[in-house]
C-alpha positions in Angstrom: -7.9 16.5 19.2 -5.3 13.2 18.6 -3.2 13.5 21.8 -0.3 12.3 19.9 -0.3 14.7 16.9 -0.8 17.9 18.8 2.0 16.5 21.1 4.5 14.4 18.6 7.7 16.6 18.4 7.7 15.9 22.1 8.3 12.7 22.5 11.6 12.9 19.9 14.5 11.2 21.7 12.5 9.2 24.1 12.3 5.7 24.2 9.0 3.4 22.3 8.5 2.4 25.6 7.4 6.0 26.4 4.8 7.2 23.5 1.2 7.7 24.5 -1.0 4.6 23.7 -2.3 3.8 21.3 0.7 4.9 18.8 2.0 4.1 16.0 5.6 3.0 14.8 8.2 3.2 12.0 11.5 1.5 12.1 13.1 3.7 9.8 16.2 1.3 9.7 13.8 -1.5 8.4 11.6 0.9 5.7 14.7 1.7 3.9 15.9 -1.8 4.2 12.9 -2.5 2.6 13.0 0.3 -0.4 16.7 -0.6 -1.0 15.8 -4.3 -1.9 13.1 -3.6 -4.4 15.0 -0.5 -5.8 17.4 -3.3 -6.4 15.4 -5.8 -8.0 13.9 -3.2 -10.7 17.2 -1.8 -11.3 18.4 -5.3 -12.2 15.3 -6.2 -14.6 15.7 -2.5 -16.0 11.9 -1.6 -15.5 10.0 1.1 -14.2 9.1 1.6 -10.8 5.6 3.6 -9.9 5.3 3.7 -5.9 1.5 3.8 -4.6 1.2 6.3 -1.8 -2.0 5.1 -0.1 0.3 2.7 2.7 1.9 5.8 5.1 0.7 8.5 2.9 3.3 11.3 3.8 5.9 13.0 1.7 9.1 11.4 3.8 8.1 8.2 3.1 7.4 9.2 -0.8 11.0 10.4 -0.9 12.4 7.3 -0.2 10.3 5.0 -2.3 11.5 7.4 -4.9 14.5 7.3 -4.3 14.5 11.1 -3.9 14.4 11.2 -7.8 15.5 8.3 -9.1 12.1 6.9 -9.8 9.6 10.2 -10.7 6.4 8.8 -11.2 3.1 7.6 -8.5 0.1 6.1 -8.5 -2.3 7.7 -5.8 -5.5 6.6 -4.2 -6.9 10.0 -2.8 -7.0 13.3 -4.2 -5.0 14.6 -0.8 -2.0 12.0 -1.9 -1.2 14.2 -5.0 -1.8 17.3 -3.0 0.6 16.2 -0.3 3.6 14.6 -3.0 3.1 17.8 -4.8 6.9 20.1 -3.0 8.7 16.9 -4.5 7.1 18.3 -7.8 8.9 21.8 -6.9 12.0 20.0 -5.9 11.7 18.3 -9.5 11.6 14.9 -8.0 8.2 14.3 -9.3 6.7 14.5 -12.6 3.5 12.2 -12.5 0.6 11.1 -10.8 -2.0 8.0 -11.9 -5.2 8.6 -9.8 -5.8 4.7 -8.5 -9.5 4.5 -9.1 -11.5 4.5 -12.5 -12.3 8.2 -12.8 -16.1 9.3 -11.5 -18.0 12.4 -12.0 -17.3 14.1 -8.4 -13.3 14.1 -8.3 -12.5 14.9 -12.1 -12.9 19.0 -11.3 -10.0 18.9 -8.8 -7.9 16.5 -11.1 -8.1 19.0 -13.5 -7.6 21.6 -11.3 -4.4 19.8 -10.1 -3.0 19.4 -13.7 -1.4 23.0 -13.5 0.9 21.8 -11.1 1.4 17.8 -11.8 0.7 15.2 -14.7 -2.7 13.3 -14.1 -3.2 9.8 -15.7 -6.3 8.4 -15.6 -7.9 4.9 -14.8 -10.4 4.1 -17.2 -13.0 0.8 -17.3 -16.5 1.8 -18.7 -16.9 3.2 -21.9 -19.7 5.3 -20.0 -16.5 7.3 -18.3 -15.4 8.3 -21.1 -18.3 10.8 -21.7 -17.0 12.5 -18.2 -13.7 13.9 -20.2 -15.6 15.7 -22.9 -14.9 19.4 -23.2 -11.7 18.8 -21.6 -8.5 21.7 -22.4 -5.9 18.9 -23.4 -6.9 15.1 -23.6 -5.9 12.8 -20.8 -3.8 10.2 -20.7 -4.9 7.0 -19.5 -4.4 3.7 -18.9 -7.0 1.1 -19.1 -7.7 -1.0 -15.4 -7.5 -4.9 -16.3 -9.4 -7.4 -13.8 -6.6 -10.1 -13.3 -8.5 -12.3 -10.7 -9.1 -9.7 -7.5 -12.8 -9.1 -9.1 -12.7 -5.7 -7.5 -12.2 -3.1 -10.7 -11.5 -3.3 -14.1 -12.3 -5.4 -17.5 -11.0 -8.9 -17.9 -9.5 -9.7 -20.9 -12.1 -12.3 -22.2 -14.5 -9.5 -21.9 -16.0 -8.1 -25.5 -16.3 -4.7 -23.2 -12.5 -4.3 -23.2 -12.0 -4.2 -26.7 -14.9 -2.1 -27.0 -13.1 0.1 -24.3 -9.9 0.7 -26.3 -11.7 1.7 -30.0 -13.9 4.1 -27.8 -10.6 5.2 -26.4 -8.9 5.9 -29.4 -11.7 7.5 -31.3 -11.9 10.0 -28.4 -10.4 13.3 -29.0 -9.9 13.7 -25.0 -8.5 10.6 -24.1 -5.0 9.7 -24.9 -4.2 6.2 -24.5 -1.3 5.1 -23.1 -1.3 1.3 -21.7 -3.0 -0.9 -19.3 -3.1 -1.3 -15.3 -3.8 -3.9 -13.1 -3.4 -4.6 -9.2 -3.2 -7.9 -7.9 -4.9 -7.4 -4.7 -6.0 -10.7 -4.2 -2.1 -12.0 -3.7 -2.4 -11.1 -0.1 -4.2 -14.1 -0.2 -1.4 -16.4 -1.2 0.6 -19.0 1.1 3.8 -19.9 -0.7 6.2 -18.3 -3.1 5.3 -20.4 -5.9 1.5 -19.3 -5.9 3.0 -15.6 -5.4 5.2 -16.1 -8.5 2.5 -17.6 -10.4 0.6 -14.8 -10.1 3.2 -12.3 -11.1 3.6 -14.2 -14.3 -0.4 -14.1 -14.4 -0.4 -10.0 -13.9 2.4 -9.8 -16.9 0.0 -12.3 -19.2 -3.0 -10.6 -18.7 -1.7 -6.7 -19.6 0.3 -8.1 -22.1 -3.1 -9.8 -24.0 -4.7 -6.5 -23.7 -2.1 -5.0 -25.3 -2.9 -7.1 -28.2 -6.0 -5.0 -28.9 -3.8 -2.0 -29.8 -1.3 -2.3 -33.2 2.3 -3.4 -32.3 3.2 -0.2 -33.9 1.6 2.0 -31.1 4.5 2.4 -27.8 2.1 1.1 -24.8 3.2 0.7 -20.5 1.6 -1.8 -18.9 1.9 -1.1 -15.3 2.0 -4.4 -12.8 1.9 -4.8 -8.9 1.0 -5.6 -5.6 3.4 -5.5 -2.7 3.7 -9.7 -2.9 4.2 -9.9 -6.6 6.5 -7.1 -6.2 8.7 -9.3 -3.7 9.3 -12.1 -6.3 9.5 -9.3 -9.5 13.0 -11.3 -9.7 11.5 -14.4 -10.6 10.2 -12.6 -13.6 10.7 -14.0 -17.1 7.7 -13.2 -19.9 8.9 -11.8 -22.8 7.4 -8.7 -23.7 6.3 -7.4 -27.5 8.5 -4.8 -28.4 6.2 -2.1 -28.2 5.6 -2.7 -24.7 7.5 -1.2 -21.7 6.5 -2.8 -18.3 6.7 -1.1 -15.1 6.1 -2.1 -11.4 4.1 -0.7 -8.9 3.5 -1.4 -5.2 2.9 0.8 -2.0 3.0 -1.5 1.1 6.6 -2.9 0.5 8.2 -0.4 2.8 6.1 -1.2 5.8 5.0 -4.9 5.0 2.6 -6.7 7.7 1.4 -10.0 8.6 -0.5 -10.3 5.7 2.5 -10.0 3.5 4.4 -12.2 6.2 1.7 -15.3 5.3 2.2 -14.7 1.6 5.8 -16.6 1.9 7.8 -14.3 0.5 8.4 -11.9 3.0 10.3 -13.0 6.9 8.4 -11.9 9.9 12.0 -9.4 11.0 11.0 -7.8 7.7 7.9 -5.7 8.9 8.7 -1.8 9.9 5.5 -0.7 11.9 4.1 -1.9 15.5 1.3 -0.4 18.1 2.4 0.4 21.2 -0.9 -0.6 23.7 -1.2 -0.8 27.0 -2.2 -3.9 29.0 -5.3 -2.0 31.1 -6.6 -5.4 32.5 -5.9 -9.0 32.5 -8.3 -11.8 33.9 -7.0 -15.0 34.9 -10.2 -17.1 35.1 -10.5 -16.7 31.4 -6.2 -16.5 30.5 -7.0 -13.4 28.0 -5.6 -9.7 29.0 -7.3 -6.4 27.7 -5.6 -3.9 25.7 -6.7 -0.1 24.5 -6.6 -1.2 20.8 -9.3 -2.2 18.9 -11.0 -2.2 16.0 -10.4 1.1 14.6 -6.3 0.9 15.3 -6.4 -3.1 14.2 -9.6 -3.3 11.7 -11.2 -6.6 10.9 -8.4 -8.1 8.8 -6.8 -11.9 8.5 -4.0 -13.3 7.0 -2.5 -16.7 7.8 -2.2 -15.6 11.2 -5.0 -16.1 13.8 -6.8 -13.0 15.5 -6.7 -8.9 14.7 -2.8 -8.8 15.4 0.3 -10.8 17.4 2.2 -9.6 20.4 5.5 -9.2 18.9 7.8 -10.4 21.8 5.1 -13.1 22.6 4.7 -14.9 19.4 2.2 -17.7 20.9 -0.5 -14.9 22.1 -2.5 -13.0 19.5 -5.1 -10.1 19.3 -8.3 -12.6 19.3 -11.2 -10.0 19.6 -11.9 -6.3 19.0 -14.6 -4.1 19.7 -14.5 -0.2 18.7 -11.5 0.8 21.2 -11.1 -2.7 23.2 -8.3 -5.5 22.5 -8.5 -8.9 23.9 -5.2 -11.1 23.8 -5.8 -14.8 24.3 -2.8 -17.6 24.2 -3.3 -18.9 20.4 -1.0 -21.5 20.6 0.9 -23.6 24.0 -0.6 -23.4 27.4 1.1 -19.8 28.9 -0.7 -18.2 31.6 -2.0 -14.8 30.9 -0.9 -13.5 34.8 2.7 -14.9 33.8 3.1 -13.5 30.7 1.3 -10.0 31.4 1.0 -7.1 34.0 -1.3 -4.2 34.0 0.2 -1.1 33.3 2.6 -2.8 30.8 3.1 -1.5 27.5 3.0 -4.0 24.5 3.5 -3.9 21.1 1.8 -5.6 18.2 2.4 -6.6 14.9 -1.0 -5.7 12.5 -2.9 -7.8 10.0 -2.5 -4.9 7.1 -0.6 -2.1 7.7 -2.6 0.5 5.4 -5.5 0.1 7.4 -3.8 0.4 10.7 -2.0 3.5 9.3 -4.9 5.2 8.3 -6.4 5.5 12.2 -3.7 7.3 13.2 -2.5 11.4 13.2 1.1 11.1 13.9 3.9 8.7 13.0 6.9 7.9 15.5 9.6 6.9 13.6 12.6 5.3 15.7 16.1 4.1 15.2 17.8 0.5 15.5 17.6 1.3 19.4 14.1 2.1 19.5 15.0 5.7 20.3 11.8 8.7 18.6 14.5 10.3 15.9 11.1 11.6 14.2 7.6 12.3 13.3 5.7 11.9 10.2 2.5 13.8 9.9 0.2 11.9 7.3 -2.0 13.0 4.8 -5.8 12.2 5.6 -9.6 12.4 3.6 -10.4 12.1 0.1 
């Protein structure tokens, strides 16, 4: 068993510098930072706001992207995120749930089963899932998943199958529907706020001409977001139809990453989670140190930044390999000696690439204060 989750409530009021490594790490000062900010931003547009829950995936973190209330709907990637949001539903924080992917045969018997206890929506993009919902108590609401670029789900709006999608929809006496999704996934791969803005206006362009295949009499939301088009939702200024509602929805925002850092839009003092690692070796003939993070803590992922992740205090030396538990740093950038810079037995801590892959290898959260001081743990939700 994790060492750090049977053993987290320990390590409250201790120092970051003394958590078991590899661990993970919240600045709680910074997450809420974070949430206030785009809180703000949606509150001055006077749109919705639909938190994803698949970044940190526990129910403190939910309560303050909802601003314990104030925003009462989610979008959820995994059956175990509705599960886990589902006390803010007895509190009466929380009224809905989208379930993030189109809807396949294998999960729809537990949606349904969860519907006693929360509002599903459903993602739809196939008129062959539609057959799925037949025989169904109450029809289901759903939105329709538009493509806008990220070529990962959905219908694009050139596509005859989308319009072909929305008469199937509303001929169906079990689907209910009620407006069009997209995620713009591929914005991480943006490099300066006017690309990141573009695309925002892109999103709101795309959902808006899918709209267009429904009458202007019928009320529809279409739901935008990803955490870098989220950033700029300020810059926003397409004018919607009048039977169109737009909300916003993001979920990495609180904890942000390097990823989000390269996008433009977000500073570097703006990311709220680190790994604590260990330096376990370091080899002078080749100026590269080994840590006891790899692959699984770090993943494979890139951003503008080079390597797996970037030693936080040591901004010129980087993550450059990874194998399944093995992290090598190497000097990216200048001519610093590894033997100067690190000693074994020395704990470091590491910026990530994306932080809802990084949060997703680990059992326990340690969240600190502005001093670095464990005030907390958060215990996250895991499987499918």
């Amino acid at each position: 068993m994790d060492h750090a989750f049977e053993n987290h409530k320990e390590y409250i009021g201790r120092h970051a510098l003394e958590l078991p490594t590899p661990s993970f790490i919240i600045n709680k000062p910074t997450i809420e930072q974070n949430i206030k900010k785009l809180h703000a931003d949606v509150a001055t547009l006077g749109i919705a706001f639909r938190p994803h829950l698949k970044t940190l995936k526990t129910l403190e973190i939910t309560r303050l992207m909802l601003g314990n209330g104030l925003h009462r709907n989610v979008v959820c990637s995994t059956v175990p995120e509705i599960v886990g949001a589902l006390p803010l539903v007895k509190e009466g924080l929380l009224d809905e749930a989208i379930f993030g992917m189109p809807v396949y045969k294998s999960v729809l018997p537990r949606l349904t089963a969860l519907r006693q206890s929360i509002t599903i929506d459903l993602l739809l993009d196939s008129c062959d899932q539609l057959p799925l919902l037949e025989g169904s108590d109450t029809a289901w609401n759903v939105f329709i998943k538009i493509d806008v670029g990220a070529r990962r789900a959905g219908l694009t709006t050139d596509s005859p199958r989308l319009k072909e999608l929305v008469q199937a929809v509303e001929a169906s006496k079990f689907a209910n529907l009620k407006g069009f999704y997209c995620h713009a996934n591929h914005s991480y791969g943006c490099r300066t706020e006017a690309d990141v803005t573009e695309m925002l206006q892109h999103e709101v362009e795309e959902v808006v001409a899918a709209a267009s295949f429904v009458s202007d009499m019928r009320s529809l939301i279409v739901s935008i977001g990803a955490t870098p088009t989220a950033h700029v939702i300020e810059k926003l200024s397409e004018k919607l139809p009048s039977n169109v509602a737009l909300e916003l929805h993001a979920g990495n925002f609180p904890t942000n990453d390097l990823q989000q850092v390269s996008t433009d839009v977000v500073p570097i003092t703006q990311q709220a989670i680190r790994v604590a690692a260990d330096i376990v070796s370091v080899y002078p003939e080749r100026n590269e140190a080994l840590i006891n993070a790899g692959v699984i803590v770090l993943a494979r992922e890139a951003s503008g930044f080079p390597g797996h992740g970037k030693v936080v205090d040591q901004h010129n030396w980087d993550v450059v390999r990874v194998s399944q538990e093995h992290g090598i740093l190497g000097c990216t950038n200048g001519d610093e000696k590894v033997g100067d810079t690190f000693k074994v037995g020395e704990k470091v801590f590491l910026w990530c690439q994306h932080s809802c892959i990084t949060a997703a290898a680990f059992y326990a959260y340690f969240v600190v204060d502005e001093d670095d001081i464990v005030i907390d743990t958060w215990i996250p939700w895991k499987g499918w």
